[in-house]
C-alpha positions in Angstrom: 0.0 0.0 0.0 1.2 3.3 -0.9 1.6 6.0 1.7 1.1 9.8 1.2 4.8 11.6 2.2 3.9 13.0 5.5 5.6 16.0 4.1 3.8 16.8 1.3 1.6 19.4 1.2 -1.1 20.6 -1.4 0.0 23.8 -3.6 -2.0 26.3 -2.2 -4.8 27.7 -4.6 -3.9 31.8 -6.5 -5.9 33.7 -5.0 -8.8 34.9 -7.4 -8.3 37.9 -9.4 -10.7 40.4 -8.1 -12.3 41.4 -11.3 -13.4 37.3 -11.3 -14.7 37.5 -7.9 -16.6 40.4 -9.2 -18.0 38.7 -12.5 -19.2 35.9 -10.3 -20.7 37.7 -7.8 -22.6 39.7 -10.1 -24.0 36.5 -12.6 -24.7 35.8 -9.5 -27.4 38.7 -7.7 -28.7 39.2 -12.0 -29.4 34.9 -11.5 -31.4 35.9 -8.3 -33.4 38.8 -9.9 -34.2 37.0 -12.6 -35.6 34.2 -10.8 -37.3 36.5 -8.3 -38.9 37.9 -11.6 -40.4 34.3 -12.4 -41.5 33.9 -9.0 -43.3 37.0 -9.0 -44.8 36.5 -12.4 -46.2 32.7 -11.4 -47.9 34.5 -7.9 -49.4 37.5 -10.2 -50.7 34.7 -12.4 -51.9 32.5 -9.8 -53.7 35.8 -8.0 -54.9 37.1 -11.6 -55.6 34.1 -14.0 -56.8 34.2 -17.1 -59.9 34.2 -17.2 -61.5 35.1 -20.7 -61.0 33.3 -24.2 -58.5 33.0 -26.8 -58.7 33.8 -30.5 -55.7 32.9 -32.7 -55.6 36.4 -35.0 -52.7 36.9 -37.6 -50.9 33.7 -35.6 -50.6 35.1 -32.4 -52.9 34.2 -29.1 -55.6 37.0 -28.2 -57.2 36.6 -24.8 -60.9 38.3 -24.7 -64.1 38.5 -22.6 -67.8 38.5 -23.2 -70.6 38.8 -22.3 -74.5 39.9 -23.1 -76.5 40.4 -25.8 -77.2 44.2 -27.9 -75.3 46.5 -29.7 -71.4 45.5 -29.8 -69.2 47.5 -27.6 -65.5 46.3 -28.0 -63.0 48.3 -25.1 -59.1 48.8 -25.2 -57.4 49.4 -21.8 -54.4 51.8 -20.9 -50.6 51.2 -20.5 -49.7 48.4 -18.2 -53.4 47.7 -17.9 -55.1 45.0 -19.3 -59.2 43.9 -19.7 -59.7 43.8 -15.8 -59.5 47.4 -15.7 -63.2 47.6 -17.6 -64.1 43.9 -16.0 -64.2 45.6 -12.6 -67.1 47.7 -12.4 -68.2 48.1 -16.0 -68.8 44.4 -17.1 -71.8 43.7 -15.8 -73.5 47.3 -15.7 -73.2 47.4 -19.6 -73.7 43.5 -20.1 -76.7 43.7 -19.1 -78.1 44.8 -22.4 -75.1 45.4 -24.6 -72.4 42.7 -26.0 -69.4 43.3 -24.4 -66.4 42.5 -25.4 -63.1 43.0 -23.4 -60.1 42.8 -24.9 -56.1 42.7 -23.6 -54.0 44.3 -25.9 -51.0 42.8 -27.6 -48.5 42.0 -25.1 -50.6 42.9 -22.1 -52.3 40.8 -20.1 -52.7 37.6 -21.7 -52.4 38.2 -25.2 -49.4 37.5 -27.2 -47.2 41.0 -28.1 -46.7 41.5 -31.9 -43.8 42.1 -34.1 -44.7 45.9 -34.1 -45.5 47.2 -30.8 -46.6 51.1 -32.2 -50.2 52.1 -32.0 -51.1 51.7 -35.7 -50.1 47.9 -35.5 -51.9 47.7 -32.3 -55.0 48.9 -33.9 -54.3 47.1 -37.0 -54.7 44.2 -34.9 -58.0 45.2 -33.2 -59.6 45.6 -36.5 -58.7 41.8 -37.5 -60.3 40.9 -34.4 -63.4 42.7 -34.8 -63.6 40.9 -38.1 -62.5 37.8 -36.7 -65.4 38.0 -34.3 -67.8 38.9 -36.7 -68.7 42.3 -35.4 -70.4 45.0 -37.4 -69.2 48.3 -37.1 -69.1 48.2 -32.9 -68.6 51.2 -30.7 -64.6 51.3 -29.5 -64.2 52.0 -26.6 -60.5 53.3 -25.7 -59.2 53.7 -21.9 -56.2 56.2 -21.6 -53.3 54.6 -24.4 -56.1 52.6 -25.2 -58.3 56.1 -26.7 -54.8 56.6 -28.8 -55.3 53.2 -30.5 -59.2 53.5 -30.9 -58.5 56.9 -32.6 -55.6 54.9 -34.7 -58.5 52.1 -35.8 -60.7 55.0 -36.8 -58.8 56.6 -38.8 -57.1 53.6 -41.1 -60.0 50.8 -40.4 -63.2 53.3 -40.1 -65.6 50.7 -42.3 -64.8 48.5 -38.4 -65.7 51.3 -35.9 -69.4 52.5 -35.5 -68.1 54.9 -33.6 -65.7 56.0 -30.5 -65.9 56.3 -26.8 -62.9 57.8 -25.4 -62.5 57.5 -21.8 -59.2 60.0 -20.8 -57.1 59.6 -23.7 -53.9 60.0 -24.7 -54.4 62.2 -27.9 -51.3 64.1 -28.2 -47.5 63.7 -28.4 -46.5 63.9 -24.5 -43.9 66.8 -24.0 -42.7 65.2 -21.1 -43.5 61.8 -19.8 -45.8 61.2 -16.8 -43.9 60.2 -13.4 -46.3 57.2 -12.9 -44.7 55.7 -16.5 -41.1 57.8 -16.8 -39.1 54.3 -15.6 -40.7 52.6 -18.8 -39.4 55.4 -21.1 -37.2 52.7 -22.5 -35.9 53.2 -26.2 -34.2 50.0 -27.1 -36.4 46.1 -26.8 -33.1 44.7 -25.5 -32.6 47.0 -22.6 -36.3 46.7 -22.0 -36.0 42.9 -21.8 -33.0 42.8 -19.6 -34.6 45.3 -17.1 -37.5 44.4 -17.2 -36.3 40.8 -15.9 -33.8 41.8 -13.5 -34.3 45.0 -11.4 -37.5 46.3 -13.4 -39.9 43.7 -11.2 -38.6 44.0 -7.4 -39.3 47.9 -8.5 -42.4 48.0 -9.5 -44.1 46.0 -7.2 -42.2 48.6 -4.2 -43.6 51.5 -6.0 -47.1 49.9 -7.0 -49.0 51.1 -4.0 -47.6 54.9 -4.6 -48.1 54.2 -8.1 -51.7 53.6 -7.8 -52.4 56.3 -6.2 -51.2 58.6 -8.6 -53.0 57.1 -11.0 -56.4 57.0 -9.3 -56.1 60.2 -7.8 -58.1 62.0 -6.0 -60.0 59.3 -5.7 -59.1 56.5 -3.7 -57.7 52.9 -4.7 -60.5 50.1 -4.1 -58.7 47.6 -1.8 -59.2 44.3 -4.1 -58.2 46.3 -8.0 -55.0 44.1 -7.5 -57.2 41.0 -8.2 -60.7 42.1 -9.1 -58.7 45.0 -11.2 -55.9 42.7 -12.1 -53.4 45.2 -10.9 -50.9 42.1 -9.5 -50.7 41.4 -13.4 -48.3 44.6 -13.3 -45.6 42.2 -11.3 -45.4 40.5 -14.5 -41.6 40.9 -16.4 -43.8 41.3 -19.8 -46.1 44.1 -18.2 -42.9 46.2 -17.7 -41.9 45.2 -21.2 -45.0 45.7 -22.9 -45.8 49.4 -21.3 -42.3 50.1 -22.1 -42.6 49.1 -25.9 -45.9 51.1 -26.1 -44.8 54.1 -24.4 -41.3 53.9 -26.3 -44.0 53.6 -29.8 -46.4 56.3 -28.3 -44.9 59.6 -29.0 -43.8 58.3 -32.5 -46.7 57.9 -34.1 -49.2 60.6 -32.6 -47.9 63.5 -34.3 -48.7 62.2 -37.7 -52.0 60.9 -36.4 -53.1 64.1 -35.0 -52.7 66.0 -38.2 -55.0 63.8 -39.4 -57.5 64.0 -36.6 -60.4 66.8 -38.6 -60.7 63.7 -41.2 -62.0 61.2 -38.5 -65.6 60.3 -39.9 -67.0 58.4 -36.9 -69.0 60.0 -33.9 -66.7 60.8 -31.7 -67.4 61.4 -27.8 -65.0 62.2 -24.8 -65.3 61.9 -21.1 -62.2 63.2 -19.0 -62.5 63.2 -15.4 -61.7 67.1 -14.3 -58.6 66.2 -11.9 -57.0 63.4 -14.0 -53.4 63.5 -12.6 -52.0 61.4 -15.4 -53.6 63.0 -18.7 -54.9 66.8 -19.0 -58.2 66.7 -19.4 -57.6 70.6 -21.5 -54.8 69.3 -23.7 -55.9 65.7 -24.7 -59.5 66.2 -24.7 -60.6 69.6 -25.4 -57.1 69.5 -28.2 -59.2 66.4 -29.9 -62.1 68.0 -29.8 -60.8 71.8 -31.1 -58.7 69.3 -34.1 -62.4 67.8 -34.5 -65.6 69.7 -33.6 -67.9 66.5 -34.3 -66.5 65.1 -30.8 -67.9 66.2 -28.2 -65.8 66.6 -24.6 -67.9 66.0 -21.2 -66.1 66.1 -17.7 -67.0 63.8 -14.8 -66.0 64.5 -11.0 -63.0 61.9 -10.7 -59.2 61.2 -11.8 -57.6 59.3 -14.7 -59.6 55.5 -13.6 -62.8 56.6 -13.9 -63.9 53.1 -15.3 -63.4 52.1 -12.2 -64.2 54.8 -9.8 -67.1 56.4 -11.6 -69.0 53.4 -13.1 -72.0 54.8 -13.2 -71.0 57.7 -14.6 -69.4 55.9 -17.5 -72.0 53.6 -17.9 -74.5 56.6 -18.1 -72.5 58.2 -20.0 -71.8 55.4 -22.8 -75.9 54.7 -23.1 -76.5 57.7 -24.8 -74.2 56.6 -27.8 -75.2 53.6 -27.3 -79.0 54.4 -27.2 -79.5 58.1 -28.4 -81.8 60.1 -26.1 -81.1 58.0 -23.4 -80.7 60.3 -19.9 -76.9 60.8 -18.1 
């Protein structure tokens, strides 16, 4: 048997080179991020599940709700939102005698994002749903980004829209971007993938309760819009990196849509709540209606979620294009 010299001793390791120790330890903390970003993503999910129906439109998945019977009302939701936003108060006052149809937008919520994340793609893709769905000529309904993308659908699909409800939209190039979104001013897809799968999640969800507040304000934040509203979904890696691509796509295409606002040809209608803290109610809605004197711009008490804070405002409020001579 072979014995080990009592006086031999192992070569001692090199000490690591401290740009190695550094290149470990940070694969290491982006390794954690990331899979605190999947984490959080499978406990939005399992808080917020889908809950709708999926259409397979130009070969990518589109998740929609309906419900009710009557004249077709299809509605677009805002940046980072998705169809909850209208599900939570709206749904059942206006399925009741209308068809309703919710929709998440490409890359939020649960439908699949598109190659081209700019509002005139976005709406492009709308109008092959509505014909997908067999819809004639429904009354759009657009929620903040969401009014933006109606107005895009209007003006290059308008044989597909019988018409538009805009509910605080973005109408006009925004000088500067509004605090709630400024962190998804993101320019470049690959920066807004790796962010928004490293430090873009732990960040959002320790700024959504301020968040919300700005957005809702002055009115309050209804303690279950997390679930009932599907605000968890905003915990999602792909809600950072789908608001990101739309805001990033926003500003690009509305000057050239709002030169071409006086040749909408639908009826148009506006509703702005008079302290929206995210959208001025002055330059996005009164600005649309001054480019085109055929919509008409009411004010509600309330902030930028009216939808959800005002339903029965809205509700009233989308009757009378709904049903003519119906009362507010």
């Amino acid at each position: 048997m072979t014995h080990m010299n009592e006086n031999y001793r192992a070569a001692p390791t090199p000490p690591r080179h401290p740009a190695t120790r550094a290149a470990g330890l940070a694969l290491g903390v982006v390794a954690g991020l990331v899979l605190f970003a999947r984490l959080a993503a499978n406990r939005a999910e399992r808080r917020v599940p889908a809950d709708g129906r999926f259409i397979d439109i130009d070969g990518r998945r589109m998740h929609y709700l309906e419900r009710g019977t009557g004249p077709a009302i299809v509605m677009i939701h805002g940046l980072g939102g998705q169809m909850r936003n209208f599900g939570y108060a709206l749904l059942d006052r206006l399925g009741a005698d209308h068809r309703v149809i919710l929709i998440d937008r490409p890359g939020s919520g649960y439908s699949a994002p598109i190659a081209q994340a700019n509002i005139r793609a976005q709406a492009a893709h709308v109008a092959a749903f509505i014909t997908a769905m067999g819809l004639d000529r429904p009354l759009v309904v657009g929620h903040s980004l969401g009014g933006a993308i109606a107005l895009a659908l209007a003006l290059d699909h308008p044989r597909q829209v019988g018409g538009l409800a805009l509910i605080a939209p973005l109408t006009q190039p925004l000088a500067t971007v509004p605090q709630i979104v400024a962190t998804r001013a993101i320019g470049t897809r690959a920066m807004r993938s790796a962010l928004a799968w490293t430090v873009a999640t732990p960040a959002a969800l320790l700024a959504r309760p301020s968040g919300a507040r700005i957005v809702f304000a002055p009115d309050p934040v209804p303690d279950d819009f997390a679930t009932r509203g599907g605000g968890a979904l905003i915990g999602r890696p792909s809600a950072f990196a789908g608001a990101a691509a739309d805001l990033a796509a926003a500003n690009a295409d509305l000057p050239a849509m709002v030169a071409r606002y006086p040749s909408l040809s639908v009826p148009t209608a506006i509703l702005f709540g008079r302290d929206d803290a995210v959208l001025d109610p002055l330059a996005h809605g009164q600005g649309l209606a001054d480019a085109y004197p055929a919509a008409a711009l009411t004010l509600v008490a309330g902030g930028h979620m009216i939808p959800v804070t005002r339903p029965d405002d809205v509700a009233a409020w989308l009757s009378t294009l709904t049903n003519p001579g119906a009362p507010v």
